[in-house]
C-alpha positions as a Python dict, from the first residue, in 0.01 Angstrom:
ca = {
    (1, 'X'): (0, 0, 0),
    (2, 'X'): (237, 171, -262),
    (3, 'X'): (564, -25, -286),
    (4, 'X'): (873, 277, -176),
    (5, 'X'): (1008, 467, -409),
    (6, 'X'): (1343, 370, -539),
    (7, 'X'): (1643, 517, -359),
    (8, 'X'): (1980, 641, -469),
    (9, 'X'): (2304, 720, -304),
    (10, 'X'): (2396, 1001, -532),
    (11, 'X'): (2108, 1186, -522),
    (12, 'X'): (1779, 1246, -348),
    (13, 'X'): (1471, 1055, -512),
    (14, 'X'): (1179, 1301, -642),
    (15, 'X'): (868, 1253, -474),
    (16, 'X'): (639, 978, -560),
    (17, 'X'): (390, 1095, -797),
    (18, 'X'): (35, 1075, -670),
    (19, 'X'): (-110, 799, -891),
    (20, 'X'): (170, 598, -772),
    (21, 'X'): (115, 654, -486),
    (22, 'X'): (-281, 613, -470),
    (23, 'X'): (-354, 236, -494),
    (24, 'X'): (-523, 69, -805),
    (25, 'X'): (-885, 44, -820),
    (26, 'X'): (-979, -272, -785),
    (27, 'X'): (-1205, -423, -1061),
    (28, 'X'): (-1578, -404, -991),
    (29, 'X'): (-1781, -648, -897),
    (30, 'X'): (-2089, -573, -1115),
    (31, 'X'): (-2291, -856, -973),
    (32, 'X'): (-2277, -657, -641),
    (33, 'X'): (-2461, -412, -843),
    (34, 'X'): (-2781, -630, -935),
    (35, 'X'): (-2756, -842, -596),
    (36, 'X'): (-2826, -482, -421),
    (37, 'X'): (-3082, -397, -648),
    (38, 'X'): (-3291, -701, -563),
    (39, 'X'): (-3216, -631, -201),
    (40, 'X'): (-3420, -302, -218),
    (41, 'X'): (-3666, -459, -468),
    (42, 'X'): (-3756, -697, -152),
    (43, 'X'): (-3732, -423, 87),
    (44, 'X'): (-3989, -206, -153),
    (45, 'X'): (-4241, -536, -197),
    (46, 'X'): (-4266, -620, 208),
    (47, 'X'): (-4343, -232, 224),
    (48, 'X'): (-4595, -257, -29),
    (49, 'X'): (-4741, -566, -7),
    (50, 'X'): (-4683, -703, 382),
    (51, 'X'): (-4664, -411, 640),
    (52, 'X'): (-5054, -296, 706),
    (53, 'X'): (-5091, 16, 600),
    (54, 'X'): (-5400, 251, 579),
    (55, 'X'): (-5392, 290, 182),
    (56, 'X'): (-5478, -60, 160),
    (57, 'X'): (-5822, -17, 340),
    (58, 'X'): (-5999, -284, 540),
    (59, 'X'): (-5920, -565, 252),
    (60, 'X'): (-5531, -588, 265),
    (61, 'X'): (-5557, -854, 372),
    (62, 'X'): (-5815, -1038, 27),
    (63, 'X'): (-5614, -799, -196),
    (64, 'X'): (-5267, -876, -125),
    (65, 'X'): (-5284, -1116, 176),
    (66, 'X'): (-5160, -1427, -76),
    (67, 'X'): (-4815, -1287, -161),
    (68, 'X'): (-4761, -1111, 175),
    (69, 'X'): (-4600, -1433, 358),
    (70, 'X'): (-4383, -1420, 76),
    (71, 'X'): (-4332, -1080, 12),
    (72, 'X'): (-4243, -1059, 432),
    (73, 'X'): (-3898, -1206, 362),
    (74, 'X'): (-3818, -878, 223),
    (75, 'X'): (-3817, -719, 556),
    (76, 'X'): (-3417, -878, 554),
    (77, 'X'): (-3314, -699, 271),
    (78, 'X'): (-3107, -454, 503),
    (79, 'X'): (-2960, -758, 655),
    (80, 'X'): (-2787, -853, 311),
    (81, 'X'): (-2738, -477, 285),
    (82, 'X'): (-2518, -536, 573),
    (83, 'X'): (-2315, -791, 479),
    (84, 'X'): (-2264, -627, 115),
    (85, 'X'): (-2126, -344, 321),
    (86, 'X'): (-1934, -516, 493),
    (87, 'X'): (-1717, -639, 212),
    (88, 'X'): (-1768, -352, -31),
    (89, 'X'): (-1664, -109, 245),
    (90, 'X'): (-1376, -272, 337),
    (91, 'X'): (-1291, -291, -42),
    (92, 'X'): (-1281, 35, -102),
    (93, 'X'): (-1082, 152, 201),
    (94, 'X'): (-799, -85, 167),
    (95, 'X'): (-488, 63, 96),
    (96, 'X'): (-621, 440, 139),
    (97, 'X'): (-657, 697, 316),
    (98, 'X'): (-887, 820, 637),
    (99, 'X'): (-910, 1127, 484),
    (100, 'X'): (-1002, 966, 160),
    (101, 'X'): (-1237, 685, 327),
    (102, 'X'): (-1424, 911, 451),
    (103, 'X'): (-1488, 1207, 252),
    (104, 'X'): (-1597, 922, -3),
    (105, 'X'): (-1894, 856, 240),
    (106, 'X'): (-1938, 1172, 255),
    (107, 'X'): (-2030, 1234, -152),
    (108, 'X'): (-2200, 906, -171),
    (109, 'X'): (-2427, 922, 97),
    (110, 'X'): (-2563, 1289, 163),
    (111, 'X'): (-2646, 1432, -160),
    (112, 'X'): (-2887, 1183, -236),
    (113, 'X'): (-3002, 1154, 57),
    (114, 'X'): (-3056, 1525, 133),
    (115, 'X'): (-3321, 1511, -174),
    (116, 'X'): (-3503, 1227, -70),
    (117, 'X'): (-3502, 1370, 315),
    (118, 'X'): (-3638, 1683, 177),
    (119, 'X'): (-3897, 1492, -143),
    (120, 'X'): (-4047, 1314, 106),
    (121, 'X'): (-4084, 1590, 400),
    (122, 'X'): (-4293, 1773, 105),
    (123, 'X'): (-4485, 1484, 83),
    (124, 'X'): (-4582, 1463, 446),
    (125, 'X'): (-4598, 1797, 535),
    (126, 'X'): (-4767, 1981, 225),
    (127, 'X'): (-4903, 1700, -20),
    (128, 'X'): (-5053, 1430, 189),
    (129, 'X'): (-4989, 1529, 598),
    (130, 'X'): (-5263, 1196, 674),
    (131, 'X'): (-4960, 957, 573),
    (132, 'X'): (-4725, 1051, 888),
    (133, 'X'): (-4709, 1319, 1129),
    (134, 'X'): (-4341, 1524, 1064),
    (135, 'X'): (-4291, 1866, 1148),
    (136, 'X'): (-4028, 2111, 958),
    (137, 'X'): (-3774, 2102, 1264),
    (138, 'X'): (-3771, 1716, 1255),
    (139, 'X'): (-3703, 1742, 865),
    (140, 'X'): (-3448, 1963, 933),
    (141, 'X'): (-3248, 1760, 1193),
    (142, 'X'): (-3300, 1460, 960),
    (143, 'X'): (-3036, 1645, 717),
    (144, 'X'): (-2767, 1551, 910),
    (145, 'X'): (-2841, 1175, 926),
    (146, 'X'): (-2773, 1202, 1275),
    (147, 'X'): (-3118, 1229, 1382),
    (148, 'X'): (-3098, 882, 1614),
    (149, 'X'): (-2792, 1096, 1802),
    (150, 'X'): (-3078, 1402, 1866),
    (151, 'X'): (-3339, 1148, 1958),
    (152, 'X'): (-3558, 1308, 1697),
    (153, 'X'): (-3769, 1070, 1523),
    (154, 'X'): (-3707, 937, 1147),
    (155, 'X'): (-3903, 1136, 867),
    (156, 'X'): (-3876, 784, 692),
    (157, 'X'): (-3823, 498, 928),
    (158, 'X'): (-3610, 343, 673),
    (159, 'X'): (-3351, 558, 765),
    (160, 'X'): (-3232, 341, 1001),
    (161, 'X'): (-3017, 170, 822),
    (162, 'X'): (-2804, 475, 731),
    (163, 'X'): (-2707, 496, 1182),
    (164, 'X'): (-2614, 176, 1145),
    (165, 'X'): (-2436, 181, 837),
    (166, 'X'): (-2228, 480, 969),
    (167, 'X'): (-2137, 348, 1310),
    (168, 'X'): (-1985, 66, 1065),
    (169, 'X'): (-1809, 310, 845),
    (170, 'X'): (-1666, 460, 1192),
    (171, 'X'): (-1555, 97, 1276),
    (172, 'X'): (-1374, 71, 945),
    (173, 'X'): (-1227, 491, 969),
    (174, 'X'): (-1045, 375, 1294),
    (175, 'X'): (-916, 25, 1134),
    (176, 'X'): (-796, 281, 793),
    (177, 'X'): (-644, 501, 1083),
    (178, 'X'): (-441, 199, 1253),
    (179, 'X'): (-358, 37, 923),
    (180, 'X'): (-546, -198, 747),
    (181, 'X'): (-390, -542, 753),
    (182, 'X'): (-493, -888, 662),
    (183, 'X'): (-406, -1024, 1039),
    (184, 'X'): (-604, -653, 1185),
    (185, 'X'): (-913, -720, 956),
    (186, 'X'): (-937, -1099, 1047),
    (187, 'X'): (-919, -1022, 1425),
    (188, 'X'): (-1168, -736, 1405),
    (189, 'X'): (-1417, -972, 1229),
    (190, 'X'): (-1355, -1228, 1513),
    (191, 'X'): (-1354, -1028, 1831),
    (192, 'X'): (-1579, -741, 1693),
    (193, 'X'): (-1923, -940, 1700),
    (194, 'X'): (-1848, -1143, 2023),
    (195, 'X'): (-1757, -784, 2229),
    (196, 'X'): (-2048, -623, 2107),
    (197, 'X'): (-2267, -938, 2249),
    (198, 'X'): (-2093, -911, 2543),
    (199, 'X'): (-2151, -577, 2582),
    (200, 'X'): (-2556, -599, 2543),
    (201, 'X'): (-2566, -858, 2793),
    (202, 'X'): (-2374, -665, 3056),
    (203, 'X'): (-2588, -396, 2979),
    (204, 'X'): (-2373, -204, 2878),
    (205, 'X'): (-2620, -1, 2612),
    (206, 'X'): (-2426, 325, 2500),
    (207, 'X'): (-2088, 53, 2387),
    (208, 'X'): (-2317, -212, 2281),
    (209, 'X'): (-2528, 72, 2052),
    (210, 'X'): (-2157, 247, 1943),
    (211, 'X'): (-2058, -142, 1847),
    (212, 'X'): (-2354, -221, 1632),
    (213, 'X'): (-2439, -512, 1799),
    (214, 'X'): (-2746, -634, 1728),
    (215, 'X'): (-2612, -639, 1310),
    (216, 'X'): (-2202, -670, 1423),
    (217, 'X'): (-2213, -1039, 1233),
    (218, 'X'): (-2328, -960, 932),
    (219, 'X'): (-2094, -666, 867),
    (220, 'X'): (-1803, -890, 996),
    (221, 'X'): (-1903, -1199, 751),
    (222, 'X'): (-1875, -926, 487),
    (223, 'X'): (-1534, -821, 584),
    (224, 'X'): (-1410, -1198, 604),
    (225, 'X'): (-1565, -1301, 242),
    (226, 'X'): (-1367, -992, 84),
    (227, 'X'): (-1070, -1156, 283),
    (228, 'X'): (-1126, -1487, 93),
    (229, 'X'): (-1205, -1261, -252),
    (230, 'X'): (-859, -1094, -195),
    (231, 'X'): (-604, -1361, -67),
    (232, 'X'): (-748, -1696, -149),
    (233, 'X'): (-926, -1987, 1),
    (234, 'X'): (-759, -2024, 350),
    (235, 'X'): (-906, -2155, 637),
    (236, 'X'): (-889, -1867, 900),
    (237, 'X'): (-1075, -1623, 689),
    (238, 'X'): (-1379, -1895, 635),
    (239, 'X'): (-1396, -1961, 993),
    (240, 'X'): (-1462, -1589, 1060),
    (241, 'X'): (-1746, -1612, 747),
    (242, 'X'): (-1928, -1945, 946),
    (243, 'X'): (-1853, -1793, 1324),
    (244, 'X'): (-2039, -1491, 1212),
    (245, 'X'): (-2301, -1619, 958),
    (246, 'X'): (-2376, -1855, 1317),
    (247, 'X'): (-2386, -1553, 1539),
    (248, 'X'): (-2667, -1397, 1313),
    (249, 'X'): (-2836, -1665, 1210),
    (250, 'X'): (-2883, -1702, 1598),
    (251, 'X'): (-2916, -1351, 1689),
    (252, 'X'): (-3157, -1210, 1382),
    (253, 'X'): (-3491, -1456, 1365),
    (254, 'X'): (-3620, -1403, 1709),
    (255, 'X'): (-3617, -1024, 1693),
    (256, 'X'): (-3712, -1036, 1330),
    (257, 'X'): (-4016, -1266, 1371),
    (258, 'X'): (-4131, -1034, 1650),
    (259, 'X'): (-4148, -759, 1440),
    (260, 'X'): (-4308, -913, 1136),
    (261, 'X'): (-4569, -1066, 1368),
    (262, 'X'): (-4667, -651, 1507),
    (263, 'X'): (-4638, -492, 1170),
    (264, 'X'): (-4824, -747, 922),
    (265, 'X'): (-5029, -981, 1150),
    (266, 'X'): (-4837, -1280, 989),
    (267, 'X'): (-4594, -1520, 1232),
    (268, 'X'): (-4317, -1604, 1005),
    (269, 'X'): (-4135, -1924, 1083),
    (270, 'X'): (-3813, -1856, 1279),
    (271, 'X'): (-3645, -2169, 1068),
    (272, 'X'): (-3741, -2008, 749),
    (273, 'X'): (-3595, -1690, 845),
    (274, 'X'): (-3233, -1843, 987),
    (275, 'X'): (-3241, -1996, 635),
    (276, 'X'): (-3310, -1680, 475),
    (277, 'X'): (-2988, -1485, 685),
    (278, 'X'): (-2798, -1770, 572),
    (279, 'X'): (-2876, -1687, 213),
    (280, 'X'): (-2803, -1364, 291),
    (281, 'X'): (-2408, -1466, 349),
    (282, 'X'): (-2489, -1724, 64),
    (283, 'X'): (-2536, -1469, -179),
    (284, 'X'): (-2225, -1235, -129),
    (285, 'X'): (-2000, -1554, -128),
    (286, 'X'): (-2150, -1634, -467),
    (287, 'X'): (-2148, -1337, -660),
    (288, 'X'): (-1791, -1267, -554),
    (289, 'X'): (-1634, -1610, -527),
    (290, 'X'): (-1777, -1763, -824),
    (291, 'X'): (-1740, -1763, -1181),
    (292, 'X'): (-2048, -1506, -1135),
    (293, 'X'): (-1795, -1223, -1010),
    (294, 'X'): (-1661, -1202, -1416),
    (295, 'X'): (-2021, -1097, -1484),
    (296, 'X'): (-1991, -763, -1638),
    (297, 'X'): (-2316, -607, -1789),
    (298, 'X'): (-2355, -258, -1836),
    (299, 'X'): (-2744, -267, -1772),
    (300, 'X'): (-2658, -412, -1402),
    (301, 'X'): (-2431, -159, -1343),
    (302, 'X'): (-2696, 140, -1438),
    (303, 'X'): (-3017, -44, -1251),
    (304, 'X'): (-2747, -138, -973),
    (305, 'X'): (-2695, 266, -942),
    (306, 'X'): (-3051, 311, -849),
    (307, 'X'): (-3053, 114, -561),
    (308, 'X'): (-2958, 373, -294),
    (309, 'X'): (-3225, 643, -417),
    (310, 'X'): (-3483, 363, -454),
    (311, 'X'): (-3453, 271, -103),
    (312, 'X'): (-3444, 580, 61),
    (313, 'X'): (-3790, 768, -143),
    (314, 'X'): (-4003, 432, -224),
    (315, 'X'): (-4198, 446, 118),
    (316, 'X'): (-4431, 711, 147),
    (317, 'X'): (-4395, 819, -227),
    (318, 'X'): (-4502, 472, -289),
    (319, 'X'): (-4770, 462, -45),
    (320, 'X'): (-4943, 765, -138),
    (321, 'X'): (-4913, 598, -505),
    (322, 'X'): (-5102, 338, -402),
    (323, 'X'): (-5384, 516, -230),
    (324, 'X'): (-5443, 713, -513),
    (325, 'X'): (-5519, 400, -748),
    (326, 'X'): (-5606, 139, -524),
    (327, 'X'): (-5979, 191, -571),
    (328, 'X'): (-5966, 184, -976),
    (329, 'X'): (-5727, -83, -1060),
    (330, 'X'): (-5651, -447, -939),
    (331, 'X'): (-5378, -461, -659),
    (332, 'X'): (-5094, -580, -849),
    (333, 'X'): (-5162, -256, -1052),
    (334, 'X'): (-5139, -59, -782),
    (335, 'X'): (-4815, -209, -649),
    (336, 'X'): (-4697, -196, -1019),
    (337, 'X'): (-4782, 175, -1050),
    (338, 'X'): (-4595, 260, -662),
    (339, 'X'): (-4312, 93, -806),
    (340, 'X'): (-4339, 269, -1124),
    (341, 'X'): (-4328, 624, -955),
    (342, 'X'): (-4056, 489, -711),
    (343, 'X'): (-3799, 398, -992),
    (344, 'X'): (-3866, 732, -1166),
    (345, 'X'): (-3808, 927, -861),
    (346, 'X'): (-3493, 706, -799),
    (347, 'X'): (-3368, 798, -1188),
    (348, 'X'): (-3429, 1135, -1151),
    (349, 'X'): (-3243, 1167, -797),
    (350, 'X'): (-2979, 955, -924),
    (351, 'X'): (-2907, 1162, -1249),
    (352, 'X'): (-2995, 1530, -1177),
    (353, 'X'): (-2830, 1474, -798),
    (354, 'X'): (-2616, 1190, -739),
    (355, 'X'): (-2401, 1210, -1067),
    (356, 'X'): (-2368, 1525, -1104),
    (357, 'X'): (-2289, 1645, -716),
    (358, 'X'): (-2159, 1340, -570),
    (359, 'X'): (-1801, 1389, -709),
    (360, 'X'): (-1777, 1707, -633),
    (361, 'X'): (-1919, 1711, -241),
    (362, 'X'): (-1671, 1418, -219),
    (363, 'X'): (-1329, 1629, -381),
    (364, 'X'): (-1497, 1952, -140),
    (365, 'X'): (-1524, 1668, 182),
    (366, 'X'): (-1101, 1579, 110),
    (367, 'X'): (-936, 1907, 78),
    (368, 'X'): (-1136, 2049, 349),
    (369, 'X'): (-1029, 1734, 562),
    (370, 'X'): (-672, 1783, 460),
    (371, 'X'): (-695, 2088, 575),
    (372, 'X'): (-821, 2011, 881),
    (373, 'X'): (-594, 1757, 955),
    (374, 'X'): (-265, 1990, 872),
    (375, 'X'): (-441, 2236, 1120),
    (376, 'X'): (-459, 2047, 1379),
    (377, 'X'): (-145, 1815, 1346),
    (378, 'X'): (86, 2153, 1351),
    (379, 'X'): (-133, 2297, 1647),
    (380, 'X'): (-141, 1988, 1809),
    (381, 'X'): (260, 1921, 1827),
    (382, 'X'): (324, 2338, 1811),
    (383, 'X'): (506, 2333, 1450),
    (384, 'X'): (526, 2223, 1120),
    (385, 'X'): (733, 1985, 1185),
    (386, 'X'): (433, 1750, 1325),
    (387, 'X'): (345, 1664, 944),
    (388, 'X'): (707, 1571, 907),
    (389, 'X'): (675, 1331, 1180),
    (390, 'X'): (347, 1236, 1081),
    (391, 'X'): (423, 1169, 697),
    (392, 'X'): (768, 966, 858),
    (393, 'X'): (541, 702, 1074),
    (394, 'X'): (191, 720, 835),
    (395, 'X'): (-11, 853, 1129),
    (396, 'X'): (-356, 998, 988),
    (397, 'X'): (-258, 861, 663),
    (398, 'X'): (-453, 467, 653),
    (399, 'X'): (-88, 320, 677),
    (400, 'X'): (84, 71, 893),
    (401, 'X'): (344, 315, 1128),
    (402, 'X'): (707, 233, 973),
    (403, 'X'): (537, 178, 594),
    (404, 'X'): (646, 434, 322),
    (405, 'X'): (412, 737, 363),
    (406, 'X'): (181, 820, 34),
    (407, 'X'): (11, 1148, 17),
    (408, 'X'): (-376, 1145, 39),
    (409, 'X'): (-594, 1247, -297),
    (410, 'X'): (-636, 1664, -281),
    (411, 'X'): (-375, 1683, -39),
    (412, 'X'): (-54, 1964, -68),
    (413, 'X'): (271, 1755, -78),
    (414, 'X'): (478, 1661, 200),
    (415, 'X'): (673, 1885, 320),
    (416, 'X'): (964, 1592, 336),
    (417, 'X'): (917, 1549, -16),
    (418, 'X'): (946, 1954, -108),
    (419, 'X'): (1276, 1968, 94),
    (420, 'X'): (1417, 1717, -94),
    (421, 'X'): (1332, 1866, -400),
    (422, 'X'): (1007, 1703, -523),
    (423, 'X'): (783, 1845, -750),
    (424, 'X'): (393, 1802, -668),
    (425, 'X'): (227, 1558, -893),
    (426, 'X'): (-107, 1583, -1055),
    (427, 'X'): (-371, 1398, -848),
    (428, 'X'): (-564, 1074, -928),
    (429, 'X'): (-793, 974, -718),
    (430, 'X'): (-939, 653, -690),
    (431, 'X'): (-1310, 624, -751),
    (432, 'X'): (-1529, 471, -508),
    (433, 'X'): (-1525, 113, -661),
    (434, 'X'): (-1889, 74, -522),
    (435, 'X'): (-2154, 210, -352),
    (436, 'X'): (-2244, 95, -9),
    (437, 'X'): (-2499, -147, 69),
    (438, 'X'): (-2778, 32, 227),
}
């Protein structure tokens, strides 16, 4: 939060200029980069190597059967996903805006994933229909990534991850909206989890699905290690990290190992896969609370930007890879060829879409969200002097009530600050610091 501006007696101070008022980035974690890269890289190999599917024939089983029980353990790359989110997400929304928070989802998360909704709907409906059933309606209602809402069936069942993720980011949107606070964070990582297990057990689905409760821990253990990566070693903060790494280390396995055992034929060890959440937690404590977090390689950063594409076109595009060469090269070529074509199509989504667009869908998302907001606030309270009031107490702003108000990115200036003479800055925004971890 942006100290106040100084005040005088004599005369009325000039409005704070916008990159005062927008908080500094904070310095990127580029090991967070590569450790999300080699969560999709697991994600891709348990798809390619460990789920049965068709391409593979009758001898998946001789041809990659030795590296599958291996290769399973990928299936919990969106569980480190999770917790990567969780402190990434909560990274980049403290000290801004709603409006800012989340028209920064907005331009990291659709334009990519418009492209690979719409690459791989080509690829099932014209190019190779045998590899799912998908009609153009269900493509279409996949666009919105609200598909789960509609009760309309993932194009790519990896998708998943993206409801889940979101019912997160709505978790952290109404935390921005209250004011995000060091006590506030540390008591929505410790009551967060244990509500949304109560909530399943009273069967109480609709609040237990809007609460993200089966994954609730994970995010949570996120939040509390960027606690510990922001303030110190203390013991509160650590005790939310080991409530929560206990709560999924409990709640994951089980469910897990039941769906390993009905999608590769292989019964995992439910000790091998607690250990394996546990590394999970392990991991995002290292690479930001170690001597690891000063890593800073270019190269990580630019594979690390492939990650998101990666995971959301490798499936099918993948897939159909490997049927195409499975019957004239050895398997490993095969699974070296699928990921071949999936890193390509990743690049090329990433540069021709994602660089380009995502900027500029995310500048579009604010001011038409300022707008909105200004709409509704003077509607709402029947005047313009609702944004007063709001600017006064940092309602809709991301700020504790009673803090000094800052003005979001892309936003007009307040109209306190153009009574009392203020001119309007130029706008800095603050970049997203880092992707999410899908």
């Amino acid at each position: 939060m942006s100290p106040a501006p100084p005040r005088s007696t004599e005369v009325a101070p000039a409005a704070p200029s916008r990159a005062a008022a927008t908080p500094p980035r904070a310095p990127r974690l580029v090991a967070l980069d590569g450790l999300r890269l080699l969560a999709a890289l697991a994600v891709v190999g348990y798809h390619f190597t460990a789920r049965e599917a068709s391409v593979w024939g009758p001898d998946q089983d001789r041809l990659v059967g030795p590296v599958a029980a291996w290769t399973s353990y990928g299936s919990l790359g969106p569980e480190l996903f999770f917790v990567i989110s969780g402190f990434v997400i909560l990274m980049s929304a403290w000290g801004r805006t709603t409006v800012a928070v989340v028209a920064s989802r907005i331009g990291r998360l659709y334009p990519s994933y418009w492209v690979a909704v719409l690459l791989t709907g080509l690829l099932l409906l014209v190019v190779w229909p045998e590899g799912k059933h998908v009609t153009p309606g269900q493509v279409a209602v996949n666009l919105t990534m609200l598909q789960a809402v509609a009760g309309v069936p993932h194009v790519d069942g990896v998708y998943w991850t993206l409801w889940t993720e979101l019912r997160f980011y709505l978790l952290v949107g109404v935390l921005v909206l209250v004011g995000v606070t060091r006590r506030r964070v540390l008591a929505v990582a410790l009551l967060w989890p244990p509500v949304a297990l109560g909530a399943a057990r009273l069967g109480l689905d609709d609040l237990a699905t809007l609460l993200v409760a089966d994954y609730a821990p994970l995010f949570a253990a996120g939040m509390a290690l960027f606690v510990v990566h922001r303030e110190g070693h203390r013991l509160l903060p650590w005790v939310a990290v080991a409530t929560n790494t206990a709560l999924a280390v409990h709640l994951v396995p089980p469910s897990r190992a039941a769906v390993l055992e009905r999608v590769t034929g292989i019964a995992p060890s439910t000790t091998g896969l607690a250990l394996a959440v546990a590394l999970c937690v392990a991991l995002v404590a290292l690479v930001a609370l170690t001597p690891v977090a000063r890593l800073d390689r270019p190269w990580v950063v630019a594979a690390g930007a492939l990650t998101y594409p990666l995971y959301l076109v490798h499936q099918y595009w993948g897939l159909w890879t490997i049927g195409l060469v499975v019957d004239h090269v050895p398997a490993w070529a095969a699974v070296g060829a699928a990921v071949g074509v999936s890193l390509a199509l990743a690049w090329a989504v990433h540069r021709l879409v994602e660089a380009p667009y995502a900027p500029a869908l995310r500048r579009r998302a604010e001011q038409g969200l300022v707008h909105v907001r200004d709409a509704v606030l003077t509607r709402v309270n029947h005047g313009p002097r609702a944004l007063d009031e709001a600017d006064r107490l940092g309602i809709v702003r991301g700020q504790v009530p009673g803090a000094p108000p800052t003005a979001p990115a892309g936003s007009v200036p307040s109209r306190t600050a153009t009574k009392n003479g203020g001119a309007a800055a130029s706008s800095s925004r603050t970049a997203d610091p880092m992707p999410p971890g899908r």
